[in-house]
C-alpha positions as CSV (number, residue, x, y, z in Angstrom):
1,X,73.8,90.6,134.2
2,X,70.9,88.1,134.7
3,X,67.6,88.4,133.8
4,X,66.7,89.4,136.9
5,X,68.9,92.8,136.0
6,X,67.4,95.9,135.4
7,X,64.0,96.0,133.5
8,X,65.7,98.4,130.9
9,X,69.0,96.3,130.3
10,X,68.8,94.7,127.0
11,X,69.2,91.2,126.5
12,X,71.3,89.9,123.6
13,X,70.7,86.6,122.4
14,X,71.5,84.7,118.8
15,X,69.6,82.0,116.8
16,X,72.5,80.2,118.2
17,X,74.7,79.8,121.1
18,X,78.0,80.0,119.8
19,X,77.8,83.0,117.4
20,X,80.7,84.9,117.5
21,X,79.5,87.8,115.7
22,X,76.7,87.9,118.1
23,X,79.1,87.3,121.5
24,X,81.3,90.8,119.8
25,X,78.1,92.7,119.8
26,X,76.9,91.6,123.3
27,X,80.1,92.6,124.7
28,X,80.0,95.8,123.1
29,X,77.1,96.6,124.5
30,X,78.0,95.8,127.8
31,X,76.8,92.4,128.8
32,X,79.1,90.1,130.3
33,X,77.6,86.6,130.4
34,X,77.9,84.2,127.9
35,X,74.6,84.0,125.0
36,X,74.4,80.4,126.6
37,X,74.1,81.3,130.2
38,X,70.9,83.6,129.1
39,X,68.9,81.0,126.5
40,X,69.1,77.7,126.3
41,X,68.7,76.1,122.6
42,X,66.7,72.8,123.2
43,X,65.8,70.7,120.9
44,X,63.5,67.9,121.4
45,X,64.1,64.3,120.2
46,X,62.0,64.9,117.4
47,X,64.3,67.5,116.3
48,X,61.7,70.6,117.2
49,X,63.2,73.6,118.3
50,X,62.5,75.1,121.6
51,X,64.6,78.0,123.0
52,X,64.2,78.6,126.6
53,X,65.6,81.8,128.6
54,X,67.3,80.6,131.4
55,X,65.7,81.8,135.0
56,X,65.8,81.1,138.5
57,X,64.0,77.6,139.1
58,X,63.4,78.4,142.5
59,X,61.2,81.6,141.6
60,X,57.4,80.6,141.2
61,X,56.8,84.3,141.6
62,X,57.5,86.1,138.2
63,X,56.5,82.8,135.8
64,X,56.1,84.4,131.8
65,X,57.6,87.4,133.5
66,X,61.3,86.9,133.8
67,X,61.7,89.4,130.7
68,X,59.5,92.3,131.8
69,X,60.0,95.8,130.3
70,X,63.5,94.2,128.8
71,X,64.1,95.1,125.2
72,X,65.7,91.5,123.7
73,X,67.6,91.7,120.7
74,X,67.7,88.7,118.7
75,X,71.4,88.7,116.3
76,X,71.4,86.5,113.2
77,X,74.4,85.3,110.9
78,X,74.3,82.4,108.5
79,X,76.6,79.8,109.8
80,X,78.2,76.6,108.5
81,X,76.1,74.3,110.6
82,X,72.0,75.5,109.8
83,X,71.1,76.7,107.1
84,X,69.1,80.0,106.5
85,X,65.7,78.2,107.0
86,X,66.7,76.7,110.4
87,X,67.9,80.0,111.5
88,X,65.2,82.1,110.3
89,X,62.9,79.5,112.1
90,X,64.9,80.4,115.1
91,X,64.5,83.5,115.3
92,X,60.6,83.4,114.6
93,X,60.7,81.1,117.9
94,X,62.7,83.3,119.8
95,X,61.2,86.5,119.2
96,X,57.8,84.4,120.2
97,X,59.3,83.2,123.2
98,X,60.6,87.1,124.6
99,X,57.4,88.5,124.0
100,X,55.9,85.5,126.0
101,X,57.6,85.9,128.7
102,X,57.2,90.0,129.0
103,X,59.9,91.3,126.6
104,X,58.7,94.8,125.9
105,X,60.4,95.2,122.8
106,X,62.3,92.6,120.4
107,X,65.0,93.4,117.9
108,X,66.2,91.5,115.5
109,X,69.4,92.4,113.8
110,X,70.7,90.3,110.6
111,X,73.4,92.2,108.6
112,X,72.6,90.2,106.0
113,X,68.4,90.2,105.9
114,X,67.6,86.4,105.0
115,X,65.6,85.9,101.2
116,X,66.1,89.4,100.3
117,X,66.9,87.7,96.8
118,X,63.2,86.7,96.6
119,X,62.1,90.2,96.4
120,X,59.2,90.4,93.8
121,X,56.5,87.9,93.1
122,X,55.3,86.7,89.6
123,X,52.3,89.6,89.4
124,X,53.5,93.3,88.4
125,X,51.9,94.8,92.2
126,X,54.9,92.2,94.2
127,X,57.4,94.0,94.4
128,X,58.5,97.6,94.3
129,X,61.2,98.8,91.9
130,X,63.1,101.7,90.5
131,X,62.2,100.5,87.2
132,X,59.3,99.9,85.6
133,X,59.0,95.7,85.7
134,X,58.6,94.6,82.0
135,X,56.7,91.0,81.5
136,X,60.7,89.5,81.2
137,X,61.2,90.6,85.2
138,X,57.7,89.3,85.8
139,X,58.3,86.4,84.1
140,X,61.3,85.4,85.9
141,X,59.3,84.8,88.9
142,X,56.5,83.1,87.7
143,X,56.0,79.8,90.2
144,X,58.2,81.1,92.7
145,X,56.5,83.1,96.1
146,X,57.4,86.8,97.6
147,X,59.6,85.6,100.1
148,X,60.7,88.7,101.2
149,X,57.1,89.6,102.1
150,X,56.2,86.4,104.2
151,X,59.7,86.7,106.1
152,X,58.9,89.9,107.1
153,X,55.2,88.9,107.5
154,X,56.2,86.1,109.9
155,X,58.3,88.3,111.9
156,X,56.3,90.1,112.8
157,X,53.6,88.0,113.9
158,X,55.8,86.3,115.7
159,X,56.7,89.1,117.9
160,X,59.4,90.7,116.6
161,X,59.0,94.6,116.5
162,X,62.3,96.2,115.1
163,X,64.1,95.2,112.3
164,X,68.3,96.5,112.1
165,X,70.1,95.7,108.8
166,X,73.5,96.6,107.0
167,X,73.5,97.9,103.6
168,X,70.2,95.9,101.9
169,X,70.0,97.3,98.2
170,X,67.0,96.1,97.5
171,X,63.9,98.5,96.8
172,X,61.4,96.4,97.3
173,X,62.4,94.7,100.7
174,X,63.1,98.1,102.0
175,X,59.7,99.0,101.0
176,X,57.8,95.9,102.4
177,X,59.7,96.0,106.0
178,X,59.1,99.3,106.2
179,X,55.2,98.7,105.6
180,X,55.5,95.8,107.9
181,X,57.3,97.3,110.8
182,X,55.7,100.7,110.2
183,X,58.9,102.3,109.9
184,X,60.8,100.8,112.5
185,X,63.2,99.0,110.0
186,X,66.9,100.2,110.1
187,X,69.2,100.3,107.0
188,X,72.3,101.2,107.9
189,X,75.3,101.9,105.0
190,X,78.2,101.8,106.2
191,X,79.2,105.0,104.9
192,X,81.4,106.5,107.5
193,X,83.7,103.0,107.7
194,X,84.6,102.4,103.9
195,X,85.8,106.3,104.3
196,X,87.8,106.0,106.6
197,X,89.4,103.1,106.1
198,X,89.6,103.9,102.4
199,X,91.7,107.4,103.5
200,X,93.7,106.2,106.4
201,X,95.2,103.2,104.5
202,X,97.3,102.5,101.9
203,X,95.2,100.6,100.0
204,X,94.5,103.4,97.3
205,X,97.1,105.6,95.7
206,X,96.1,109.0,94.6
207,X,97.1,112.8,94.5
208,X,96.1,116.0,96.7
209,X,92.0,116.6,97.1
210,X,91.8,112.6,95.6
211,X,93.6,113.8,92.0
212,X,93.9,110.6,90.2
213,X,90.9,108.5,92.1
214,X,88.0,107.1,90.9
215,X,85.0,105.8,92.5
216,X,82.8,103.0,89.7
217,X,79.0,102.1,90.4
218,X,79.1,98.9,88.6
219,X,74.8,99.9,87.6
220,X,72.2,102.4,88.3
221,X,71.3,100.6,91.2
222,X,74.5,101.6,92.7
223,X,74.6,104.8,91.9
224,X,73.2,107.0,95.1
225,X,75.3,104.4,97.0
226,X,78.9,105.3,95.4
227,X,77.7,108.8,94.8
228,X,77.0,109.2,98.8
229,X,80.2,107.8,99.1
230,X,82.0,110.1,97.3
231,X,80.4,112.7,99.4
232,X,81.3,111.1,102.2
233,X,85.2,111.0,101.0
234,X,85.2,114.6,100.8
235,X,88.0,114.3,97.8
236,X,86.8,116.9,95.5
237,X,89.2,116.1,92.4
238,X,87.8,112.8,92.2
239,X,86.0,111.2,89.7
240,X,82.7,109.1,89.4
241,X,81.8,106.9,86.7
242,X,78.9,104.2,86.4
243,X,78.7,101.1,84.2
244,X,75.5,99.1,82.3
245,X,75.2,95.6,82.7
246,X,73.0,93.6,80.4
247,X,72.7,90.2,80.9
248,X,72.5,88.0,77.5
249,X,72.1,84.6,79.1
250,X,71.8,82.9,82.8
251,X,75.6,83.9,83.8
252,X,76.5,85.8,81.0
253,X,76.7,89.9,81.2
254,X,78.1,92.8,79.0
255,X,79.7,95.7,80.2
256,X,79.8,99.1,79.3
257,X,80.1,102.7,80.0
258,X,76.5,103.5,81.4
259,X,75.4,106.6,79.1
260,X,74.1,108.6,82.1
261,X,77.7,108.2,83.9
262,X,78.8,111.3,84.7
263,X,82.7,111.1,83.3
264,X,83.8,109.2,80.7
265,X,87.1,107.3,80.6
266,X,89.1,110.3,78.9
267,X,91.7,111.4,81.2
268,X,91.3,108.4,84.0
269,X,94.6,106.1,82.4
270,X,96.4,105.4,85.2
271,X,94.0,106.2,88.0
272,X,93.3,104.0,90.9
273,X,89.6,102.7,90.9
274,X,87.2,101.5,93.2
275,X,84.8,100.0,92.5
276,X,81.5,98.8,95.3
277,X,78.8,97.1,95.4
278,X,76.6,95.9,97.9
279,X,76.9,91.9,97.4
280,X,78.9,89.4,95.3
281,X,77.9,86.0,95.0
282,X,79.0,83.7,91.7
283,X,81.8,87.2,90.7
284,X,80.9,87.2,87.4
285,X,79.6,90.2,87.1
286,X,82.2,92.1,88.9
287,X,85.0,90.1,87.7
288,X,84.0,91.3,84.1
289,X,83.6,95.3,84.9
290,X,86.8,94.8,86.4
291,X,88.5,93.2,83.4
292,X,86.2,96.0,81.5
293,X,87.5,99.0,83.6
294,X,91.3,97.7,82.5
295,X,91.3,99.9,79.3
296,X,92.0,102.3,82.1
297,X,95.3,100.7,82.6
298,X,94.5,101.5,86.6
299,X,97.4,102.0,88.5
300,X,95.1,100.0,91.5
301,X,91.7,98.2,91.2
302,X,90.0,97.9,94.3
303,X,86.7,95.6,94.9
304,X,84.5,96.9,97.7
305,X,81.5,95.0,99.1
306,X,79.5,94.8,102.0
307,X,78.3,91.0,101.8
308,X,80.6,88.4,100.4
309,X,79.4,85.0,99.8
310,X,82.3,83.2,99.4
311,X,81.9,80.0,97.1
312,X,84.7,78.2,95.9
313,X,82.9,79.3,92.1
314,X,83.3,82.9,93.6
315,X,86.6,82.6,94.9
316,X,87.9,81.0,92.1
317,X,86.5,83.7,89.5
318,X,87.9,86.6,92.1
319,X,91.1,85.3,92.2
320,X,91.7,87.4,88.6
321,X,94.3,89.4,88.3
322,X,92.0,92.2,87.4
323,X,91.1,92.7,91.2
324,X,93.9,93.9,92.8
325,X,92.1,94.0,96.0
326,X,88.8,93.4,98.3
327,X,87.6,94.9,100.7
328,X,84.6,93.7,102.4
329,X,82.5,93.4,105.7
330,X,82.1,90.9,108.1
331,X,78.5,90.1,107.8
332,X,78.7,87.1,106.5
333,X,81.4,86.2,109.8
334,X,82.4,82.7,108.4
335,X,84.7,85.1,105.7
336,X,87.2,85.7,108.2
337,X,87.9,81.8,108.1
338,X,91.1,82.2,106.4
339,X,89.8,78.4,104.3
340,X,87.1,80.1,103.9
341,X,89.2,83.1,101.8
342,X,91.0,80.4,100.3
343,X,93.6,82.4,97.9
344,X,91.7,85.3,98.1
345,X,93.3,86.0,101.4
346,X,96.0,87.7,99.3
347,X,94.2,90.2,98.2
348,X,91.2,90.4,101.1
349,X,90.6,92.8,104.4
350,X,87.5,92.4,106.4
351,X,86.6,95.2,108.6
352,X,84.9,94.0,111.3
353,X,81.4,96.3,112.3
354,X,80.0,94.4,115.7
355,X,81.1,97.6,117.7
356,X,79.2,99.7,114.8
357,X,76.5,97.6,115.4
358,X,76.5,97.6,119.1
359,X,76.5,101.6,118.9
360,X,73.9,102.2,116.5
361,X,71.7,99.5,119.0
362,X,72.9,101.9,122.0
363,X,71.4,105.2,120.2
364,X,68.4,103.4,119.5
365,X,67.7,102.2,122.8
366,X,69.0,105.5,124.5
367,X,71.3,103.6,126.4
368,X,74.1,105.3,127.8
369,X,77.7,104.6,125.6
370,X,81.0,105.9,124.9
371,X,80.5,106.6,121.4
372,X,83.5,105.9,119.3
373,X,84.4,107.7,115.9
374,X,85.6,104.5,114.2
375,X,83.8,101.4,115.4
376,X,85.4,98.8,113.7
377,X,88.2,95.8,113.7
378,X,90.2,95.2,110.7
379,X,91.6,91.4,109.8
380,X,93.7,91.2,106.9
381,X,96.7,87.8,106.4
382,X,100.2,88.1,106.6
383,X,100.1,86.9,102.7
384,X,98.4,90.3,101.7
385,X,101.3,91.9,100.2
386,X,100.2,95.5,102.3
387,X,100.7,93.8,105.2
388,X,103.3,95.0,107.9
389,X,102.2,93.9,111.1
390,X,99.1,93.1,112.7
391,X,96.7,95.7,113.8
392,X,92.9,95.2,115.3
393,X,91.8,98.8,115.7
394,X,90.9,101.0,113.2
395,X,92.9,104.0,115.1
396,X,96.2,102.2,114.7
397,X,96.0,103.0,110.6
398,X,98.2,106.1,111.5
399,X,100.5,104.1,112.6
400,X,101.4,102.0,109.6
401,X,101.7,105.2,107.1
């Protein structure tokens, strides 16, 4: 492919050159030449930023047209080497560049939407949640901007017209890029993956119809999340239960059984538990309704999360003995640096969803695919005590039970 190809080939390009996550889903999709053989990243002396896809020099024909009718689709990962600002930067001059040189549609996916954190403002009307925001939620963002709001704001100024994103939890920023991109913003939960991998392994233990299983929310916010997930696990002698947080100080929380949780701990002793969420970041929070959940004496305690921010504070709290296990995605890609697991790779598996990815970007573009019931990798160490031998696809499971 060049980008002289067909004017309804995608182009896949990252906010830099040597993403790996971003290579996997180019591939995926079909397109065999390297990110940096399709953009080049300059930078100017004075350190400004100017991305430039890469055309034939000897064309004077098709100038600020070498991307007509081409859908360009813009993938974005944190990365050890620019921070979150760089890269957002990137991408806002990227997206600018397609559409200015005849992109008809640009797409950015980040599996991990950049300032989603900042997702209220220090006035009651910035910000939509599932609560109602008392003057201590208002208060906590007093001096601080809407970030989520701007980002989204910016992004779409700059050209960017879709927005593809893995399991964002947060109200609000769901609600402002849907506004923004007037509905073209993609949340996809990776419903379909956790299952499968979840039944097909042996990371849980548990009886006929999922006797002996059950599946923790670890707060309300969680709930239709674990609750579509236990639809999704089809195991109808399982059980759900849901935890309260309250947080007494800066990074200190109390756990309990939420009072709307729909069992109570009567009967679970024993059990194997897991328990998700959609990020972990400091794992103090989780490390706690873990250590909480032990008056279940649980026969296996399984952490599963879709973004893991792995600081050494964060490793080092999740290296407890009351997580028996993690499993998480890869959308934060650096976690498959096995230094980057640090001891956690004992206990960690990383299922790896660019091929998820890549399929969900072929439906939306109507591209033709061979769709795939599983689309994703698994990485797990040697040191993880489940470990036999080394497998990559999520079809050789079978073969390890």
């Amino acid at each position: 492919m060049t980008l002289s190809a067909s004017p309804s080939t995608p182009v896949v390009v990252s906010n830099t050159s040597d993403n790996p996550f971003a290579i996997d889903v180019a591939y995926a999709m079909g397109q065999r030449e390297d990110i940096a053989d399709l953009i080049s990243m300059k930078q100017f002396m004075n350190s400004e930023f100017c991305p430039r896809f890469i055309s034939d020099e000897t064309d004077f024909d098709n100038i600020g047209r070498t991307l007509k009718g081409r859908p360009v689709i813009i993938v974005s990962t944190t990365s050890h080497t620019k921070s979150r600002q760089e890269l957002a930067m990137n991408n806002l001059i990227i997206a600018r560049a397609a559409k200015e040189n005849g992109a008809e549609r640009v797409i950015l996916v980040e599996p991990d939407l950049f300032y989603s954190a900042q997702d209220r403002g220090p006035h009651k009307d910035l910000g939509q949640t599932h609560f109602e925001r008392d003057i201590n939620d208002i208060k906590k963002f007093d001096g601080q901007p809407f970030t989520a709001k701007l980002y989204a704001q910016l992004l779409k100024f700059s050209g960017v017209d879709t927005v593809m994103t893995i399991h964002n939890h947060s109200e609000s920023v769901q609600k402002i890029f849907s506004d923004v991109f007037d509905g073209d913003f993609h949340n996809l939960i990776p419903y379909g993956i956790y299952a499968h991998y979840l039944l097909n392994s042996n990371i849980l233990s548990y009886g006929e119809d999922g006797d002996g299983l059950v599946l923790c929310a670890p707060d309300k916010g969680a709930r239709d999340f674990v609750k579509q997930m236990f639809t999704t696990l089809g195991l109808s002698k399982a059980k759900f239960i849901m935890l309260d947080k309250e947080r007494t100080a800066e990074r200190k929380v109390e756990i309990t059984l939420h009072k709307e949780s729909e069992h109570t701990f009567d009967g679970l002793e024993g059990s194997s538990i897991v328990l998700f969420d959609d990020m972990v970041r400091t794992g103090s929070t989780v490390v706690k309704s873990c250590q909480f959940l032990q008056q279940i004496n649980p026969q296996r305690m399984v952490f599963a999360v879709s973004h893991f921010y792995a600081s050494d504070e964060g490793r080092e709290r999740m290296a407890h003995p009351a997580i028996g296990e993690i499993l998480t995605l890869n959308t934060l890609p650096t976690i498959l640096n096995r230094d980057e697991q640090g001891r956690l790779r004992k206990k960690m598996v990383v299922l790896k969803v660019e091929k998820w990815l890549a399929q969900e970007l072929c439906n939306l573009l109507n591209l033709p695919q061979t769709q795939e019931a599983n689309p994703y990798k698994i990485d797990m160490s040697s040191k993880n005590p489940r470990f036999r031998r080394k497998i990559w696809f999520s079809e050789e499971l079978s073969e390890l039970k």
